[in-house]
C-alpha positions as CSV (number, residue, x, y, z in Angstrom):
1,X,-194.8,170.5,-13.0
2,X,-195.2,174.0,-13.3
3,X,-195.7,175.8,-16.5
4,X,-192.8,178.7,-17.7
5,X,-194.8,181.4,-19.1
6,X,-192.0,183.8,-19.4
7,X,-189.7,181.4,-20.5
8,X,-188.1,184.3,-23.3
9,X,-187.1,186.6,-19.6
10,X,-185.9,183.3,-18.0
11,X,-183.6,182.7,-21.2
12,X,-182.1,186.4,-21.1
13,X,-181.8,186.3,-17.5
14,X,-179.3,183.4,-18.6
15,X,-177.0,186.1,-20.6
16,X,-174.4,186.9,-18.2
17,X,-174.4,183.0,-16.9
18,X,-173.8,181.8,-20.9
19,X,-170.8,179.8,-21.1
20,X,-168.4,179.3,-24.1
21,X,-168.8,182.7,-26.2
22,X,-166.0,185.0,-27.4
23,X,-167.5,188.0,-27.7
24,X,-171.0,188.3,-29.1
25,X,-170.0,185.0,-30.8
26,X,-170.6,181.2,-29.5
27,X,-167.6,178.9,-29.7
28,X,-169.5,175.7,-30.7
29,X,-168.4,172.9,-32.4
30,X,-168.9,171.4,-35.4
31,X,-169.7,168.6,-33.5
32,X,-171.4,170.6,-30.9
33,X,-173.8,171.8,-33.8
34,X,-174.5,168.8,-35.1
35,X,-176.5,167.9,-31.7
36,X,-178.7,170.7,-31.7
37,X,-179.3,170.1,-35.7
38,X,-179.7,166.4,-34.6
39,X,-182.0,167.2,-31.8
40,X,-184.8,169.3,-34.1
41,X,-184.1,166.3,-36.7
42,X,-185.3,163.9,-33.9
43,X,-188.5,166.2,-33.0
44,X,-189.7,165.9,-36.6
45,X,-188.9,169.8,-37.4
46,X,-188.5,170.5,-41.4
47,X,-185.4,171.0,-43.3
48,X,-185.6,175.0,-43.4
49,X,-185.5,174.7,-39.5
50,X,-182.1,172.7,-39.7
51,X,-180.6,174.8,-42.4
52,X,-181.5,177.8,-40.8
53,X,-180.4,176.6,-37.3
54,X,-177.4,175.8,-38.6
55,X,-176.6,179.1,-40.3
56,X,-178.2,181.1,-37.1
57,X,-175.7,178.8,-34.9
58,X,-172.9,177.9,-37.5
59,X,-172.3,180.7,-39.6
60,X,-173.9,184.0,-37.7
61,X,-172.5,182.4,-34.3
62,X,-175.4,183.4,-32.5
63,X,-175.1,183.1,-28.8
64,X,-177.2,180.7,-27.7
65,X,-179.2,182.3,-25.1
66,X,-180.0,184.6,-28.0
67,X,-181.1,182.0,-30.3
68,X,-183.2,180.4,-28.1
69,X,-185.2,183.8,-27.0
70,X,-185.6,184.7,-31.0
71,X,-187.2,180.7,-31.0
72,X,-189.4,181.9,-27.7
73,X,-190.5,185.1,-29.3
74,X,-191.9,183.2,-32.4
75,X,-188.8,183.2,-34.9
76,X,-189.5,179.1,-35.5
77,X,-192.0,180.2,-37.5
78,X,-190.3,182.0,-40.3
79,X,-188.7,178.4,-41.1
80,X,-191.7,177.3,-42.5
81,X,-192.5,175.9,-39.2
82,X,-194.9,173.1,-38.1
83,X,-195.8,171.9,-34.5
84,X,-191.7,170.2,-34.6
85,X,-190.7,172.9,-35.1
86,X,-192.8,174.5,-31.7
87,X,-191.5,170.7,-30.3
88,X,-187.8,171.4,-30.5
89,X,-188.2,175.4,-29.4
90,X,-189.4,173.9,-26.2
91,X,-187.1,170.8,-26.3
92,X,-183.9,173.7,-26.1
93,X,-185.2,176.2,-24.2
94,X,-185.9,173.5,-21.4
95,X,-182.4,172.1,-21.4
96,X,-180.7,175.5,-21.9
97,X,-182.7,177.1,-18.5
98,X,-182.0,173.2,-16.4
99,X,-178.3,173.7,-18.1
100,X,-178.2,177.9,-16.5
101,X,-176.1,178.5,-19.4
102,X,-173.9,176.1,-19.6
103,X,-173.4,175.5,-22.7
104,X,-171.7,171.5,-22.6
105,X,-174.2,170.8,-20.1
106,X,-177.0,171.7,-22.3
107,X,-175.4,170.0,-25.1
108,X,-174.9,166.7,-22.8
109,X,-178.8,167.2,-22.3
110,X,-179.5,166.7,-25.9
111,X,-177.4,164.2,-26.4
112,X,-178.3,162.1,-23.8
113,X,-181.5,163.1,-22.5
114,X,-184.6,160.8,-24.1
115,X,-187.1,163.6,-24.5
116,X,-189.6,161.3,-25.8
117,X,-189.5,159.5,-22.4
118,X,-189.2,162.9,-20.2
119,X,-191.9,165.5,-20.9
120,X,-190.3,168.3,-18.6
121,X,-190.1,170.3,-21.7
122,X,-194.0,170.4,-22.0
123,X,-193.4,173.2,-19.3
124,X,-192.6,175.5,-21.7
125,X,-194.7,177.8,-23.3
126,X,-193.9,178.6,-26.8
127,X,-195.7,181.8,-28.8
Protein backbone atom coordinates (compact mmCIF):
# COMPACT_ATOMS: atom_id res chain seq x y z
CA UNK A 1 0.00 0.00 0.00
CA UNK A 2 1.56 3.07 -0.86
CA UNK A 3 1.68 5.99 1.29
CA UNK A 4 -0.16 9.70 -0.02
CA UNK A 5 2.17 12.25 1.07
CA UNK A 6 0.57 15.04 -0.88
CA UNK A 7 -2.67 13.96 -0.13
CA UNK A 8 -3.87 18.07 0.41
CA UNK A 9 -2.73 18.48 -3.83
CA UNK A 10 -4.50 15.09 -4.54
CA UNK A 11 -7.73 16.63 -2.68
CA UNK A 12 -7.64 20.02 -4.75
CA UNK A 13 -6.81 18.28 -7.82
CA UNK A 14 -10.38 16.80 -7.00
CA UNK A 15 -12.07 20.56 -7.34
CA UNK A 16 -13.29 20.57 -10.74
CA UNK A 17 -14.30 16.59 -10.43
CA UNK A 18 -16.55 17.62 -6.89
CA UNK A 19 -19.99 16.58 -7.40
CA UNK A 20 -23.17 18.16 -5.79
CA UNK A 21 -22.16 21.96 -5.17
CA UNK A 22 -24.16 25.09 -6.22
CA UNK A 23 -21.78 27.48 -6.45
CA UNK A 24 -19.06 27.71 -3.84
CA UNK A 25 -21.66 25.91 -1.63
CA UNK A 26 -22.24 21.91 -1.07
CA UNK A 27 -25.76 20.68 -1.40
CA UNK A 28 -25.61 18.01 1.43
CA UNK A 29 -28.14 16.66 3.28
CA UNK A 30 -29.16 16.68 6.56
CA UNK A 31 -28.92 13.22 6.34
CA UNK A 32 -25.90 13.33 4.22
CA UNK A 33 -24.25 15.30 7.24
CA UNK A 34 -25.18 13.23 9.66
CA UNK A 35 -22.76 10.48 8.11
CA UNK A 36 -19.70 12.39 8.07
CA UNK A 37 -20.71 13.72 11.84
CA UNK A 38 -21.40 9.88 12.44
CA UNK A 39 -18.23 8.83 10.93
CA UNK A 40 -15.67 11.14 13.25
CA UNK A 41 -18.21 9.96 16.14
CA UNK A 42 -17.21 6.38 15.26
CA UNK A 43 -13.24 7.25 15.11
CA UNK A 44 -13.49 8.46 18.72
CA UNK A 45 -12.93 12.38 17.58
CA UNK A 46 -14.23 14.95 20.43
CA UNK A 47 -17.38 16.87 20.43
CA UNK A 48 -15.73 20.31 19.14
CA UNK A 49 -14.72 18.25 16.08
CA UNK A 50 -18.47 17.24 15.46
CA UNK A 51 -19.80 20.71 16.26
CA UNK A 52 -17.42 22.32 14.24
CA UNK A 53 -17.74 19.82 11.26
CA UNK A 54 -21.04 20.31 11.34
CA UNK A 55 -21.07 24.11 11.20
CA UNK A 56 -17.93 24.02 8.52
CA UNK A 57 -20.29 21.47 6.43
CA UNK A 58 -23.89 22.51 7.66
CA UNK A 59 -23.97 26.01 8.09
CA UNK A 60 -20.79 27.63 6.05
CA UNK A 61 -21.62 24.87 3.28
CA UNK A 62 -18.11 24.27 2.66
CA UNK A 63 -17.40 22.30 -0.35
CA UNK A 64 -16.09 19.30 0.54
CA UNK A 65 -12.96 19.00 -1.29
CA UNK A 66 -12.29 22.22 0.60
CA UNK A 67 -12.97 20.86 3.89
CA UNK A 68 -11.07 18.01 3.65
CA UNK A 69 -7.72 20.00 2.43
CA UNK A 70 -8.24 22.60 5.48
CA UNK A 71 -8.36 18.91 7.72
CA UNK A 72 -4.97 17.89 5.52
CA UNK A 73 -3.30 21.21 6.12
CA UNK A 74 -3.73 20.79 10.04
CA UNK A 75 -7.23 22.61 10.66
CA UNK A 76 -8.35 19.26 12.95
CA UNK A 77 -6.28 20.70 15.32
CA UNK A 78 -8.06 23.90 16.21
CA UNK A 79 -11.02 21.53 17.45
CA UNK A 80 -9.20 20.66 20.32
CA UNK A 81 -7.99 17.72 18.46
CA UNK A 82 -6.64 14.33 19.61
CA UNK A 83 -5.24 11.36 17.49
CA UNK A 84 -9.47 10.79 16.43
CA UNK A 85 -9.52 13.51 15.36
CA UNK A 86 -6.01 12.83 12.97
CA UNK A 87 -8.12 9.15 12.61
CA UNK A 88 -11.20 10.62 10.90
CA UNK A 89 -8.99 13.40 8.74
CA UNK A 90 -7.53 10.37 7.11
CA UNK A 91 -10.71 8.24 7.30
CA UNK A 92 -12.41 11.20 4.72
CA UNK A 93 -9.69 12.23 2.85
CA UNK A 94 -9.20 8.44 1.83
CA UNK A 95 -12.86 7.85 0.73
CA UNK A 96 -13.21 11.41 -0.81
CA UNK A 97 -9.81 10.67 -3.30
CA UNK A 98 -11.28 6.49 -3.90
CA UNK A 99 -14.78 8.49 -4.39
CA UNK A 100 -12.81 11.25 -7.20
CA UNK A 101 -15.28 13.65 -6.01
CA UNK A 102 -18.20 12.07 -5.91
CA UNK A 103 -19.82 13.18 -3.34
CA UNK A 104 -22.76 10.09 -2.80
CA UNK A 105 -20.05 7.79 -3.46
CA UNK A 106 -18.02 9.04 -0.72
CA UNK A 107 -20.89 9.25 1.47
CA UNK A 108 -21.83 5.49 0.55
CA UNK A 109 -18.10 4.88 1.64
CA UNK A 110 -18.79 6.03 5.11
CA UNK A 111 -21.73 4.56 5.48
CA UNK A 112 -20.98 1.32 4.55
CA UNK A 113 -17.35 0.96 4.48
CA UNK A 114 -15.97 -0.92 8.01
CA UNK A 115 -12.87 1.24 8.43
CA UNK A 116 -11.94 -0.59 11.43
CA UNK A 117 -11.70 -3.79 9.23
CA UNK A 118 -10.01 -1.91 6.11
CA UNK A 119 -6.89 0.19 6.94
CA UNK A 120 -6.48 1.69 3.38
CA UNK A 121 -6.82 4.99 5.04
CA UNK A 122 -3.57 4.43 7.00
CA UNK A 123 -2.12 5.64 3.49
CA UNK A 124 -2.70 8.91 4.28
CA UNK A 125 -0.56 11.19 5.69
CA UNK A 126 -2.01 13.81 7.93
CA UNK A 127 0.12 17.12 9.25
Amino acid sequence: MEEVTDAWSEVMALKKKETRTRGVANTLTKGELETIIDTAIMAGANDDFSAQIYYDLGIARYRLFDWIAMLLDGRYKGYGCNENSKFATQIFSHYFLKAEGNVDQFIAYLAFKDYRRNDEYKRIIVK
